[in-house]
N, C-alpha and C positions, 0 to 999 in steps of 0.2 A: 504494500500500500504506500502510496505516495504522502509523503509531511507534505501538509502545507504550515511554512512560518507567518507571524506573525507580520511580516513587512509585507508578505506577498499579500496578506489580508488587508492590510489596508491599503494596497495599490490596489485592490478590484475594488474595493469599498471606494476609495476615489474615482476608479473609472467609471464605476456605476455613478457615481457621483456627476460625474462629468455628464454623462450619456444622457440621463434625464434631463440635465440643465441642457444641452442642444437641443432635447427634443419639444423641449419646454418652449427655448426660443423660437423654432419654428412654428411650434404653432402658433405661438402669439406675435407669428409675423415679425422678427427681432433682427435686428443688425447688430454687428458689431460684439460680438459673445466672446469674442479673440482674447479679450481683457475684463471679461466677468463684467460688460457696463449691457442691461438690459434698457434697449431703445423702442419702446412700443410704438408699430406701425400701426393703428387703425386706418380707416378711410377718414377721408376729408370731403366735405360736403360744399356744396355750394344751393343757396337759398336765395332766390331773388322775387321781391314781393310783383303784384301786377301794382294797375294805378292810372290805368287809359294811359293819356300823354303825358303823365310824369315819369314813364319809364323808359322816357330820354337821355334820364339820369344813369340807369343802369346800363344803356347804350353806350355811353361812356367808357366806364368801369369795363364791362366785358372788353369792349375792343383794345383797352392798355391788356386785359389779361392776355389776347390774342400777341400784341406786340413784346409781351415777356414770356409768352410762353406758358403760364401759369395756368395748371389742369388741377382737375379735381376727377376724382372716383367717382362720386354721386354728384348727380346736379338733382335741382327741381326749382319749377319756376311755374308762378300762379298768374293766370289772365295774358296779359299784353308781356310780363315778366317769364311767361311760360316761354314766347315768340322769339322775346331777346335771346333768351338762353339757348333756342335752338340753332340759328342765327352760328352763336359763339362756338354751340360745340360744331357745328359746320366750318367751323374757320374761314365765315364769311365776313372779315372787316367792311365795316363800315353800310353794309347792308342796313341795318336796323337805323341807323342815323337817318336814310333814304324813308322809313318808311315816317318818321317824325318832320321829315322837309320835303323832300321831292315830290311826293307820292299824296301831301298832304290836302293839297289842292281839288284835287277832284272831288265833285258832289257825292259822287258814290263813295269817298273814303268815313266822311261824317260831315251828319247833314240832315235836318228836316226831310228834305229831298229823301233820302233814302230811308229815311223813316216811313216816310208816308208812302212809298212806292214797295218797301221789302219788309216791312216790320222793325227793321235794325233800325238804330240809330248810325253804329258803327256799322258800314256795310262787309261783315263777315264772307261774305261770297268774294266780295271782290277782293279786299285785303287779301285772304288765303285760299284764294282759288284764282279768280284773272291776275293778281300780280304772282302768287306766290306756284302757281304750278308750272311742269317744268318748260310747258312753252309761253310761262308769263311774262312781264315785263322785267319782275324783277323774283326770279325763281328760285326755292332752296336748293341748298347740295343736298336732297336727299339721302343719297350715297353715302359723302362724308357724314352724315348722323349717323348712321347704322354700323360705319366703320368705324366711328370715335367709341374708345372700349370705355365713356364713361356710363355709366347708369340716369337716366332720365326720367324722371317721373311730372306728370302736370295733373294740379286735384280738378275735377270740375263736379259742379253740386246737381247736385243726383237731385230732379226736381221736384218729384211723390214723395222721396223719404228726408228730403235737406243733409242728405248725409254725405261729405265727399266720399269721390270715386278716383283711385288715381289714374288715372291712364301713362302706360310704359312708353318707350319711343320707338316699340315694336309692336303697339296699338295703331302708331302711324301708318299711314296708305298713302304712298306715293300720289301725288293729286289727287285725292280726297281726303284735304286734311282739314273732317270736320272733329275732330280729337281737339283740335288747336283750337275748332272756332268755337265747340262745348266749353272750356274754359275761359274763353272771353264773352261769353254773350252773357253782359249786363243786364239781370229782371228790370224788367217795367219798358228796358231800351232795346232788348232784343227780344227776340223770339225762343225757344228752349232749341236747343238744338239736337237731333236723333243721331243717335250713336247706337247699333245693334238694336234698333228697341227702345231704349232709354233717353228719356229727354234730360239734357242737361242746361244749366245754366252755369254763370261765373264761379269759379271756383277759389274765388277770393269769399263766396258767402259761407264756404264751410267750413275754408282751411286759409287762413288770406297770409300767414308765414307760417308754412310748414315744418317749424322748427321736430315739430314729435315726430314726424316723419323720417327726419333723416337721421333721427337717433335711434328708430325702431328699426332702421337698414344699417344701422353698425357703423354711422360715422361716430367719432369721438373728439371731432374737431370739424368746424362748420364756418362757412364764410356767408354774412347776409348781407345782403344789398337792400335795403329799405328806400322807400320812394318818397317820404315824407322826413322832415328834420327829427331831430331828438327830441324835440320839446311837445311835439306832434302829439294830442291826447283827440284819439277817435271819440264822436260822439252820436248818439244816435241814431239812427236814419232819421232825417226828417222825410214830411208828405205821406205818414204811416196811411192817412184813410188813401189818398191816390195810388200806391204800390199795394194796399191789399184787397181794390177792387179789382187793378189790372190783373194778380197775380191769385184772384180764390179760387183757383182751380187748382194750386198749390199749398196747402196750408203752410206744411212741412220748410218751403221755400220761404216763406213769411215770418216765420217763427226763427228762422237761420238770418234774416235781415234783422229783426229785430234782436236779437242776439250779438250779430258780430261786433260791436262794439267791445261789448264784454271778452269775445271771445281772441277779439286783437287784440286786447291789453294782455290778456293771458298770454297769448305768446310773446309779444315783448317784454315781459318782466320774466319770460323764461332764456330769453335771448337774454340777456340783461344779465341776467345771473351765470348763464354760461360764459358769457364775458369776462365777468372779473375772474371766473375761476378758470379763466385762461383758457377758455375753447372754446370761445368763439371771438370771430374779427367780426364788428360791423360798419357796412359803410352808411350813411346816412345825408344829407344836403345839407351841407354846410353852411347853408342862409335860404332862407323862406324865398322861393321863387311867385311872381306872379299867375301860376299856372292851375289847371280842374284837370280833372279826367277826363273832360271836353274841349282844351283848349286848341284852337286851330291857328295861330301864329309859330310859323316855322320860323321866324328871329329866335323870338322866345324859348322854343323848342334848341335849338342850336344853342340856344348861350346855357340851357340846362344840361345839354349833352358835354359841352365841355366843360360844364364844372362838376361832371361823374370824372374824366379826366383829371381836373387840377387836385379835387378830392384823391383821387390816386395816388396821382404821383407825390403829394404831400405823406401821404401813409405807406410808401412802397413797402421801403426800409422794412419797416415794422410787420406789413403785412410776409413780406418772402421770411423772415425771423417768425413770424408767427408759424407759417409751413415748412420752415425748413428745409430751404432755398436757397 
């Protein structure tokens, strides 16, 4: 029978030692184990709210992330925020500034006019369908969406039950991207939108920063783009009797407007709190703009779009040290 001594005992007790602590680090995704320093990778998220034409601002912001390079794992983006972000993972600079200036013009982009002729206020057909399909004016890189290995998710409100629905970015259908226009069609201003069945409306009524979301997909570090200043305190909907004659074939939909108020503060003081405890970056507007969800001056528009820019590049620094860059 073979001795085993006492040194050789504790050299397998070390190498066992060792063997679980690699395998320890791979699971939890780890670098750098060479010198016993455990560096936890989770995913990194990106959150960018909707807001009609305040999310000029977030047009900004993405396209410096495109000029550094700056990717995330998870994206998700709610209403006109949804659009930006598909845009970004397309690596289509400067696109989404087009659809705040160029494109803004036309009666069918928003308008009376198109209200009264389509239902929409926001003409949804035309925004993502005549400009956005692939023989439109101004057409996505379908393609590069499906090829960018990030994760995509957009909520839009589920109109019977008020409950968001997330749609994936492999719910997308090349020119028929009514996925896109279910989460921007604003109650009272649009029409619900059908999706398999399902009518949807804005998906800023059920989930308007989907912070729980991307902590329920395993980020543990998140980047939001907010479309209103810091000091921004949601309040009620007003015109409650006018949105719930237009919308009483909805209750469920009525009850989520009346609601969200509530329900966006909730997520910002959970943003807010992932903040200081250092997982989350947020960006936000650095000075009250003159603009609505409705605004149609493209000056205006352009000078929001690049202060999503000067806001950037003020925080770069901070933000690539935040992701570790």
């Amino acid at each position: 029978m073979v001795e085993i001594t006492n040194f050789q005992i504790r050299f397998l007790d070390v190498a066992y030692l060792r063997m679980h602590f690699f395998l320890f680090c791979v699971i939890m995704r780890c670098t750098n184990v060479t010198e016993g320093i455990l560096i936890y990778m989770g995913k990194t998220g990106l959150i960018v709210e909707g807001g009609g034409m305040k999310c000029a601002y977030s047009a900004g912001i993405l396209d410096k992330f495109l000029d550094d390079s700056i990717a995330f794992d998870y994206c998700i983006g709610v209403s006109a925020g949804a659009a930006n972000t598909l845009s970004y993972l397309a690596g289509q600079r400067g696109r989404n500034l087009r659809f705040y200036t160029v494109h803004l013009d036309d009666p069918r982009y928003l308008s009376v006019r198109s209200l009264l002729r389509t239902g929409n206020l926001f003409g949804l057909q035309y925004i993502y369908g005549t400009l956005t399909n692939s023989d439109g004016a101004d057409p996505i890189d379908y393609e590069a969406i499906m090829k960018n290995p990030a994760e995509f998710y957009m909520p839009a409100t589920d109109a019977k039950t008020g409950l968001a629905h997330y749609f994936s970015k492999y719910d997308i259908v090349r020119d028929d991207y009514r996925t896109i226009m279910a989460t921007c069609a604003l109650p009272a201003f649009c029409r619900p939108v059908n999706v398999n069945g399902h009518l949807y409306y804005d998906g800023g009524i059920a989930d308007s920063i989907p912070v729980h979301h991307a902590l329920g997909h395993g980020c543990d570090r998140v980047v939001v783009i907010l479309s209103n200043p810091r000091d921004f305190v949601k309040q009620p909907e007003a015109h409650r009797p006018v949105y719930k004659r237009m919308l009483h074939k909805y209750p469920k939909t009525i009850e989520g407007i009346d609601n969200r108020h509530l329900n966006y503060q909730a997520s910002i003081d959970l943003a807010n709190k992932l903040e200081k405890e250092g997982k989350a970056f947020i960006f936000a507007p650095s000075r009250h703009m003159p603009l609505s969800t409705f605004s149609k001056n493209a000056a205006l528009e352009q000078n929001l779009y690049e202060l999503g820019i000067a806001d950037y590049e003020v925080s770069a620094e901070k933000l690539k040290h935040f992701l570790n860059i």
